[in-house]
C-alpha positions in Angstrom: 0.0 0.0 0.0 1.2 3.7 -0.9 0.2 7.0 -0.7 -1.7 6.9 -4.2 -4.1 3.8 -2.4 -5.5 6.5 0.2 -5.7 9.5 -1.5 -7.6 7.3 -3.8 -10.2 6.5 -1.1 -10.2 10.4 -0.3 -11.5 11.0 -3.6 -14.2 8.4 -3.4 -14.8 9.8 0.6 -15.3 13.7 -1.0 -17.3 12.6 -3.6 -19.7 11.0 -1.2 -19.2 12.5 2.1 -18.1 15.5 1.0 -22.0 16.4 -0.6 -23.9 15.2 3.2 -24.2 18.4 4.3 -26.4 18.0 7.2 -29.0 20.2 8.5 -28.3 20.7 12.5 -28.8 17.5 14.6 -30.8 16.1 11.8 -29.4 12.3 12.5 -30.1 10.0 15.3 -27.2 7.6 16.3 -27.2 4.4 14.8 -25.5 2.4 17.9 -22.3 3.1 19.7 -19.0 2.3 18.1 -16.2 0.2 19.1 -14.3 3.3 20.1 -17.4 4.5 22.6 -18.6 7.2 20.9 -22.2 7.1 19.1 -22.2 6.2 15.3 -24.3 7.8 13.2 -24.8 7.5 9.7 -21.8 9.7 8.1 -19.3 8.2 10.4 -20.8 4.1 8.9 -21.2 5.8 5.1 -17.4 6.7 5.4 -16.2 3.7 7.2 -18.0 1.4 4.7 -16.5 3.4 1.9 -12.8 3.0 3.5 -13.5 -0.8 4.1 -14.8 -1.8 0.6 -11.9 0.3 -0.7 -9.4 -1.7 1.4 -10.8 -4.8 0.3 -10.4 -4.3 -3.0 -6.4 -3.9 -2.4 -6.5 -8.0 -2.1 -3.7 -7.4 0.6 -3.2 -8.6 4.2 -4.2 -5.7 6.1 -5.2 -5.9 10.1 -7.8 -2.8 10.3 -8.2 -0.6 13.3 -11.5 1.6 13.2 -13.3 3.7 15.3 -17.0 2.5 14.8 -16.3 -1.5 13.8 -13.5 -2.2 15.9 -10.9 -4.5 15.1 -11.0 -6.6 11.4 -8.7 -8.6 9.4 -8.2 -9.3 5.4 -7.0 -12.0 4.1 -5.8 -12.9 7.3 -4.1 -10.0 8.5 -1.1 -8.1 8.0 0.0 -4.3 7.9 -1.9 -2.0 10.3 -4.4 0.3 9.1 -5.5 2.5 11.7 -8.5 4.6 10.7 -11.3 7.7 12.0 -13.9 7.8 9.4 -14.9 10.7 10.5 -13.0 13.2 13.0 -15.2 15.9 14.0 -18.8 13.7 14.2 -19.7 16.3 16.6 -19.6 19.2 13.6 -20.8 16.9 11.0 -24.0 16.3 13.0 -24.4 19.9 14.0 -24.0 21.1 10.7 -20.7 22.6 11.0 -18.6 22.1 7.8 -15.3 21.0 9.6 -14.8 17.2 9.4 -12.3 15.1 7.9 -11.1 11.5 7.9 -7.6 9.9 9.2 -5.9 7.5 8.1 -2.8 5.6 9.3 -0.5 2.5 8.1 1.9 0.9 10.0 4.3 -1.7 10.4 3.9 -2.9 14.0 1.6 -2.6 17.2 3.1 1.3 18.2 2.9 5.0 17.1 6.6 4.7 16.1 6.4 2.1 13.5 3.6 4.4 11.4 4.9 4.7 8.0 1.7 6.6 5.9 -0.5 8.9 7.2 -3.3 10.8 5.5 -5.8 13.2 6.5 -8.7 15.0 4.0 -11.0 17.5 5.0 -14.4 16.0 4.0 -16.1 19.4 3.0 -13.0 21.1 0.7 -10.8 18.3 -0.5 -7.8 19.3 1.2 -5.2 16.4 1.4 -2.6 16.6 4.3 -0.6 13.2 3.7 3.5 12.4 4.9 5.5 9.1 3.9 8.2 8.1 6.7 11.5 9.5 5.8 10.2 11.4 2.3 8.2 14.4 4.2 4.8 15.8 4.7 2.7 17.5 1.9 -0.4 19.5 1.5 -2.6 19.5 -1.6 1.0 17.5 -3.6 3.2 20.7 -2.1 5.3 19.9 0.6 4.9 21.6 3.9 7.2 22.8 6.4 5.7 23.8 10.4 6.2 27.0 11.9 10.3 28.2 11.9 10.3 30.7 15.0 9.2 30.7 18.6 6.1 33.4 18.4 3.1 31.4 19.9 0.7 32.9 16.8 -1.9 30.4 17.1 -2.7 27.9 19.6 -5.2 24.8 18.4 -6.4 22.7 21.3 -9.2 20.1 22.0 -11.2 20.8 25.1 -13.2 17.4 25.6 -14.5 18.7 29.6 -14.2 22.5 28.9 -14.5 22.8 33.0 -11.7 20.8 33.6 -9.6 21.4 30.4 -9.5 24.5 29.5 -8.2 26.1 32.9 -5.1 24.1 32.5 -4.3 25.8 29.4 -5.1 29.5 30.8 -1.1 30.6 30.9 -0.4 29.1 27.2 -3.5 30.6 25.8 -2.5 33.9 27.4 0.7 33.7 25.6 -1.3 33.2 22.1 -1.9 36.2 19.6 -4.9 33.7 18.9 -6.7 30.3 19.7 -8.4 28.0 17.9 -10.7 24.6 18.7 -11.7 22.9 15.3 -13.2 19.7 17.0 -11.4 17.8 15.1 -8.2 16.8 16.7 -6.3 15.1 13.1 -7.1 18.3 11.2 -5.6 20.5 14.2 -2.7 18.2 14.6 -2.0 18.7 10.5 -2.4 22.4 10.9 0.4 22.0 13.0 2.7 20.6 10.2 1.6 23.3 7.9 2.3 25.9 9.9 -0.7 28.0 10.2 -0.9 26.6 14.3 1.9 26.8 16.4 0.7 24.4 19.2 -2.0 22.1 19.3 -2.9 20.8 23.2 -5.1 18.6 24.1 -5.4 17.2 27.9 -7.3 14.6 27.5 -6.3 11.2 26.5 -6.6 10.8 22.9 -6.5 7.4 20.5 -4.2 6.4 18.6 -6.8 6.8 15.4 -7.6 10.2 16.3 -3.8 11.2 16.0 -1.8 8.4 14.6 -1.4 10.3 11.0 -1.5 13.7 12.1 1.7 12.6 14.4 3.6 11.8 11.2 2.5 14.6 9.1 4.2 16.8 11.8 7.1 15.1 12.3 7.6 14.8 8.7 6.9 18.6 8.3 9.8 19.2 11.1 7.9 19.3 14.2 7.7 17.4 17.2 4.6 15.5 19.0 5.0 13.9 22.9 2.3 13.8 25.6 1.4 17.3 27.5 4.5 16.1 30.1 6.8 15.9 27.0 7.1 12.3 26.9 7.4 10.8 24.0 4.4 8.7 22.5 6.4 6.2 20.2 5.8 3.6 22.2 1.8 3.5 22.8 0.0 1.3 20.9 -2.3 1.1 18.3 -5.5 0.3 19.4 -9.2 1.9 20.4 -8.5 3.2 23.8 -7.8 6.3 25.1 -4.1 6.5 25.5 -2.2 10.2 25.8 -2.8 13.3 26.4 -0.9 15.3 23.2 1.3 18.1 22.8 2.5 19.0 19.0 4.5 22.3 18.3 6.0 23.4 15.1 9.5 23.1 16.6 11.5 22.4 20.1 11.1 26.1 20.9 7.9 26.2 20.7 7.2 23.0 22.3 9.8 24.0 25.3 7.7 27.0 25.8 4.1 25.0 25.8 5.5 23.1 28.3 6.7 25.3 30.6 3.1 27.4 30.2 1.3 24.2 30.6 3.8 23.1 33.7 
């Protein structure tokens, strides 16, 4: 599998998802999904759409997903770690910021991700990065933030009454802040350097950030947990796992730390 395999499923995903522009609230869940959240019937659309897709590779793939769970073809093989939707809370709401992630890897952990693509389901927008050949944006290759300004800070704020106090002092530091509610399109932001810092306290899973961690790395920046530990080593599966700091660069990640600390 290669780059060319998911963007090919993006195109199917904006053709299809792209045109469900929901009225507010007008879906009821379908059930809950394997990651605990409720499913509704965007998030199964785009999951069946990346399934059938997958299938037609004819390749050993072990599939990770956030509504169906856990799945293997042709009796399993590479890791593919997918959201079918990030951001179900806009897409149901009728906000127009949603995308889906997608991640392959070689092994059970975050460090052994080797593709990882993102596309905004309402304007097309690709983010995508290949291990060791850099992160691109829309086929141009991306670079995150060079200097230590805090211009923009992105965060995810999953208990606003417990979160977002514990980002006060970094926020105060911010010329502005931003919550998309869609934590792999915030963490891509990151890598093409229109946020500085993306923060989000809460534990996160791995399919919510697994390709957003290598488009930033691959675009020069740097992704731990909010302690700055590094988050090679968690696994891949559908539990909540790290908190998640990304910055464009070590200055800029020394500096959310110390805010956040």
């Amino acid at each position: 599998m290669d780059i060319n395999s998911l963007r090919q499923i993006g195109k199917r995903l904006f053709g299809e998802i792209g045109s469900m522009r929901l009225v507010p609230f007008s879906q009821e869940p379908l059930a809950k999904g394997a990651g605990g959240d409720k499913t509704f019937a965007v998030d199964k659309k785009a999951e069946d759409i990346i399934i059938s897709s997958l299938e037609s590779l004819n390749m050993p793939l072990s599939i990770i997903s956030e509504e169906l769970g856990t799945m293997e073809i042709k009796g399993g093989g590479q890791r593919v770690v997918i959201d079918p939707v990030d951001g179900s809370k806009n897409a149901i709401t009728g906000i127009p910021l949603y995308c889906t992630s997608i991640a392959v890897a070689d092994s059970d952990n975050v460090s052994s991700i080797r593709l990882g693509y993102v596309i905004n389901l309402l304007t097309g927008d690709e983010f995508w990065a290949e291990r060791g050949t850099g992160a691109f944006f829309n086929s141009r290759r991306i670079s995150a933030q060079q200097d230590d300004v805090i211009y923009m800070v992105g965060y995810e704020a999953q208990n606003p009454g417990r979160d977002i106090p514990r980002l006060h002092k970094l926020f105060s530091e911010a010329r502005r802040t931003r919550c998309f509610g869609a934590t792999a399109l915030s963490i891509s932001y990151v890598g093409y350097g229109a946020v500085s810092v993306f923060v989000s306290p809460a534990p996160s899973r791995t399919f919510d950030f697994g390709a957003g961690y290598l488009i930033v790395r691959e675009a020069g920046g740097i992704v731990t947990d909010t302690e700055g530990r590094p988050v090679e080593s968690v696994e891949l599966n559908l539990k909540k796992s790290t908190p998640l700091l990304a910055a464009g660069n070590r200055q800029l990640h020394q500096k959310a730390l110390s805010l956040l600390g």
